[in-house]
N, C-alpha and C positions, 0 to 999 in steps of 0.2 A: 719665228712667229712674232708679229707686234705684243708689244705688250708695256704697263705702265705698272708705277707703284702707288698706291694711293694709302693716305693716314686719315684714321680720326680725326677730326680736327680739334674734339679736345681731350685726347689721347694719342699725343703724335709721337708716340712711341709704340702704336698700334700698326705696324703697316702691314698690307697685302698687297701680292704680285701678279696683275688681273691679266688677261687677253683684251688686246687694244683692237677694233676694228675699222683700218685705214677707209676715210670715206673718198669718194672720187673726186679729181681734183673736179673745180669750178675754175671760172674766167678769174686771171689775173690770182688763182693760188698756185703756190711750191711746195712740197715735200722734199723735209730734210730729213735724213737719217743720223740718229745722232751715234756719234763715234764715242766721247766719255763725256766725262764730268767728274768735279770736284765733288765732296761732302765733309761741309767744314760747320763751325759754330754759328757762320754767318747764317747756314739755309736752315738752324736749327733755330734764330731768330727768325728770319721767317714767317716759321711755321709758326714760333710761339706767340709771335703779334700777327698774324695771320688774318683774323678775322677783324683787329681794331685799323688793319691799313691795306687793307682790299690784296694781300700776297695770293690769296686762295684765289681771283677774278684773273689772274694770267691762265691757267689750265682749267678747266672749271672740269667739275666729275658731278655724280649725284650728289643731294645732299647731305651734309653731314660729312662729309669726306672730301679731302683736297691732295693735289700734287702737291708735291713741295718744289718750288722752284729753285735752280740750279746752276754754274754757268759751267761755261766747256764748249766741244767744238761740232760740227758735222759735217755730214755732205751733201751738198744737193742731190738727192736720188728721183726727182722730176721735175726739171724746170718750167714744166708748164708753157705758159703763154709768158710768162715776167719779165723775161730778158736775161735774168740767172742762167748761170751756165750746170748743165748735170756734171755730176765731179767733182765742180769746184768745190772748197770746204769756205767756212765762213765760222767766229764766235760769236755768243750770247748767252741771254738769256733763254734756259731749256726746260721742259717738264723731267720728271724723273719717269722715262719712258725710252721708247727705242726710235719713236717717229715724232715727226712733229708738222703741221701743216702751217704756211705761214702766208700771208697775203702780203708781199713785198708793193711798198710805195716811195717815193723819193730814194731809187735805185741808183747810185753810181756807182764809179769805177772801187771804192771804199770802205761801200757796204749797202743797206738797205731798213726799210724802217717796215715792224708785221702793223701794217694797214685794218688789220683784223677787227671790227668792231666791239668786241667786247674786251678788248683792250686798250680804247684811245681814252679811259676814265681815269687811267693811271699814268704813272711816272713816265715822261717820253723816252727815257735811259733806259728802260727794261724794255722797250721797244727796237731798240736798236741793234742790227746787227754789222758784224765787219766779216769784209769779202778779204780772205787773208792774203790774195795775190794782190791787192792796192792797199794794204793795212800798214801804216807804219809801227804800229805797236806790236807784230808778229816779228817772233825770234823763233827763227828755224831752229830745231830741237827743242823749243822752250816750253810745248805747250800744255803739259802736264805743271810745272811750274805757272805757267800765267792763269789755269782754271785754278786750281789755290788761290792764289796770291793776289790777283790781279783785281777782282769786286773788292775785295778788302782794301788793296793799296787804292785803291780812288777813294774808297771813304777817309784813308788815312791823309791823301795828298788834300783831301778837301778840308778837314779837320787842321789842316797845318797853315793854308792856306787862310782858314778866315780868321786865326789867331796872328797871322804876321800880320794880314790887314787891317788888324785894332791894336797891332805892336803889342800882342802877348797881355794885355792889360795892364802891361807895366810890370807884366809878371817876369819873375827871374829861374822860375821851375815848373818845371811840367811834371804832374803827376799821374800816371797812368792806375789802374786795377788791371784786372789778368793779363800783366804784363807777359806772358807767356804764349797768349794768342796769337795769332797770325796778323789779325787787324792793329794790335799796339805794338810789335815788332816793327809792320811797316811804318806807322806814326814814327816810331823811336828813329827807324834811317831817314822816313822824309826829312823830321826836323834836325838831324844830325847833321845836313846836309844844307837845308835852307835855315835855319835857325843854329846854329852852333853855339853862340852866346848862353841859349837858355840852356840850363841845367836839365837832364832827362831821367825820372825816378819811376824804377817798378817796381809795383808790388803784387804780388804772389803769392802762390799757396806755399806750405813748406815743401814740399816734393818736388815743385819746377824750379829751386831757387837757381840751382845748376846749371839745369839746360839756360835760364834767362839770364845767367852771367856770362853764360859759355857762346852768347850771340855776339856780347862786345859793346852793344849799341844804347847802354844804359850807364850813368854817370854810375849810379848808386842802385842796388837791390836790395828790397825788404820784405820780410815774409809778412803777412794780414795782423800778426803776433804782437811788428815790431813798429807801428805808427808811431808811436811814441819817441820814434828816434827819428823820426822827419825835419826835425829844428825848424827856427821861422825862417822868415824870408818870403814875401811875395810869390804866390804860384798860381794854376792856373792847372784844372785837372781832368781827364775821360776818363768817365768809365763805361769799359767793356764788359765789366759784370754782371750787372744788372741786380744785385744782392743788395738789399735795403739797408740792412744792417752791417755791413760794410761799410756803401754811401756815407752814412752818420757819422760812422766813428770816421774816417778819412775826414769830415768835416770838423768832426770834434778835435782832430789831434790838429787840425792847421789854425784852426779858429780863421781871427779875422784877416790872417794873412791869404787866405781863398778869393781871390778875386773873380772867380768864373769857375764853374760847375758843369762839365758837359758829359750828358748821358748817351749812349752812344750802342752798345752789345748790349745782349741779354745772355752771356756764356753759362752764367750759373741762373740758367731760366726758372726754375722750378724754385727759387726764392728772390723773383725779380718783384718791383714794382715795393706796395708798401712806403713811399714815399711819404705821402697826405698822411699816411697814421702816424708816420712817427717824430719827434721832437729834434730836426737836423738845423743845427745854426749856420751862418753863414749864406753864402749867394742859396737864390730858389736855383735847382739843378733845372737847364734848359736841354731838351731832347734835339739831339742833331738827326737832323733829315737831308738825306745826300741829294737826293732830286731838286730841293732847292737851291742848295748853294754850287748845283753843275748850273743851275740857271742863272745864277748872281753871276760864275765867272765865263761864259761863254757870252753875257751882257759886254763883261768888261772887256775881254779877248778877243771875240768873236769866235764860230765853229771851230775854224781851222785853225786859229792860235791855241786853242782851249784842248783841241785834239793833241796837237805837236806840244803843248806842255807836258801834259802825262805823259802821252809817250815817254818823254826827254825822259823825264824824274823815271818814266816804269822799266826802259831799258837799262838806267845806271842799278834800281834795286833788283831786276830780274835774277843777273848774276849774282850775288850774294844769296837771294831769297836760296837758290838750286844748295847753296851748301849749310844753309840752317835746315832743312828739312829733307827728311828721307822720303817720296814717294812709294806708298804700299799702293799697287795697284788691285784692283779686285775685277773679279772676271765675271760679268755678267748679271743681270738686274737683280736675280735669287739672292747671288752674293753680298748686294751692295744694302740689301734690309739688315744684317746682321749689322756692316757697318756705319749704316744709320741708325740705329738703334744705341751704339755704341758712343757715338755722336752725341747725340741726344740725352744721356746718362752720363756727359760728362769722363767715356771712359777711354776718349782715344789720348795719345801720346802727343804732346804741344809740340815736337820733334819729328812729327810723321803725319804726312797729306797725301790725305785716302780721294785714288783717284779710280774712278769706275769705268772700267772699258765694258761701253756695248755692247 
């Protein structure tokens, strides 16, 4: 039976698991069936800025209630009139549901864009999908790995990207917050990789100190405790936090060695924001937005260099990512509330990427 998960939107820790009713197709729509999806801290962001950045306008439901959007893979289960092939599978951007109807435009051999009306207000990235028999970024066996890892490593290769292109501010360390997450893991290998010079510092709660030394991919590890042993030295810092009172003190302990302030996750949602009230020295913290800086460099690249970058950089982290995290997979949309919920509270394991089969 179709069916979808819809939350509160301002209790998204409220979900239910409704009956979905497929409408018929129309000229020029698809029906994909979706096969899984990830549920990571990213779709927990989200839902949590939801309403200040139109996430809720991808799946829309009645009011007061939203999908939470998600990424992962499908199948076409009717190609309609579009040109898609039935069978083939294809990734993106997904509702948290079983079906999804899509209105494919600027189709090629690579993928296709949902054409859908009530989606062309938003980011043209979440509009995009990849046809994985012309996808360079598909790694056969990978694909539990890439619905993880894969939104996140674009925000991180982007985040790396526009710090080599201002040369770091002249910064000599990067300082991360939930260095434990998925999305400053991948930062830590992009810049490992493209940046090796600068310096890479995580900081952590005391519980992850472990798992986030036992990845490799950080110079130095510090628990929230221990800022105070950050020493100077010019840096340059994200936070995937989103905890105000972190924020501060991380700026307190660098003072005016902080050249750049980049706000980025909201992991610890539920004590994000608090900016404006509180007394933080140093740069104003600037909010990274990934839809823009895919459009700064596919200016400077073009589509298909911009494409074959990630790629490049997503296949060298792909392997690695598979042996930092365990895959718990969960069986079916019933299952997969608990493990949002769980998401959402902060209670899953930074060593384990909850992947939902349909």
């Amino acid at each position: 039976m179709p069916q979808q998960i819809t939350v509160a939107r301002t209790a998204i820790a409220e979900a239910t698991l409704e009956n979905l009713t497929l409408p018929l197709l129309g000229a020029g729509q698809a029906l994909l069936k979706i096969d899984q999806f990830a549920v990571t801290s990213n779709n927990v962001t989200y839902a949590a800025i939801g309403e200040a950045f139109g996430y809720w306008d991808f799946f829309p439901v009645v009011e007061g209630r939203g999908i939470v959007p998600v990424w992962g893979h499908a199948t076409v289960a009717d190609a309609g009139d579009t040109g898609l092939v039935a069978g083939e599978r294809v990734y993106g951007y997904l509702p948290m549901a079983t079906h999804l109807v899509v209105e494919p435009v600027r189709t090629s051999t690579g993928g296709f864009t949902d054409g859908a009306a009530h989606r062309q207000a938003r980011a043209a990235v979440y509009n995009q999908y990849r046809r994985l028999d012309g996808d360079p970024g598909h790694v056969a066996g990978g694909e539990d790995v890439r619905a993880v890892f894969e939104p996140l490593f674009l925000t991180s290769f982007l985040i790396e990207a526009m710090f080599r292109r201002e040369a770091w501010h002249g910064a000599q360390r990067l300082i991360v917050t939930s260095a434990s997450s998925k999305t400053a893991i991948a930062l830590a290998h992009v810049a490992r990789a493209a940046s090796p010079d600068v310096e890479r510092i995580g900081l952590t709660s005391a519980k992850n100190i472990g798992f986030v030394e036992r990845t490799g991919l950080y110079d130095r590890v510090l628990g929230y405790d221990e800022m105070g042993e950050l020493g100077g030295g010019s840096a340059v810092s994200v936070d995937f936090a989103g905890n105000g009172a972190t924020l501060a003190s991380l700026h307190a302990a660098v003072g005016d060695d902080l050249k750049y302030s980049c706000l980025v996750g909201v992991t610890d949602w539920q004590h994000r924001g608090g900016f404006g009230a509180r007394e933080i020295v140093g740069p104003k913290p600037i909010l990274f937005f990934a839809p823009d800086h895919i459009a700064t460099m596919i200016a400077e690249l073009g589509p298909k260099g911009f494409g074959a970058a990630v790629a490049d950089r997503w296949r060298a982290f792909a392997g690695d990512a598979a042996k930092l995290v365990k895959v718990e997979p969960v069986a079916g949309l019933a299952d997969a509330i608990p493990a949002w919920v769980a998401a959402v509270e902060g209670r899953t394991s930074p060593d384990v990427g909850v992947v939902v089969r349909v």
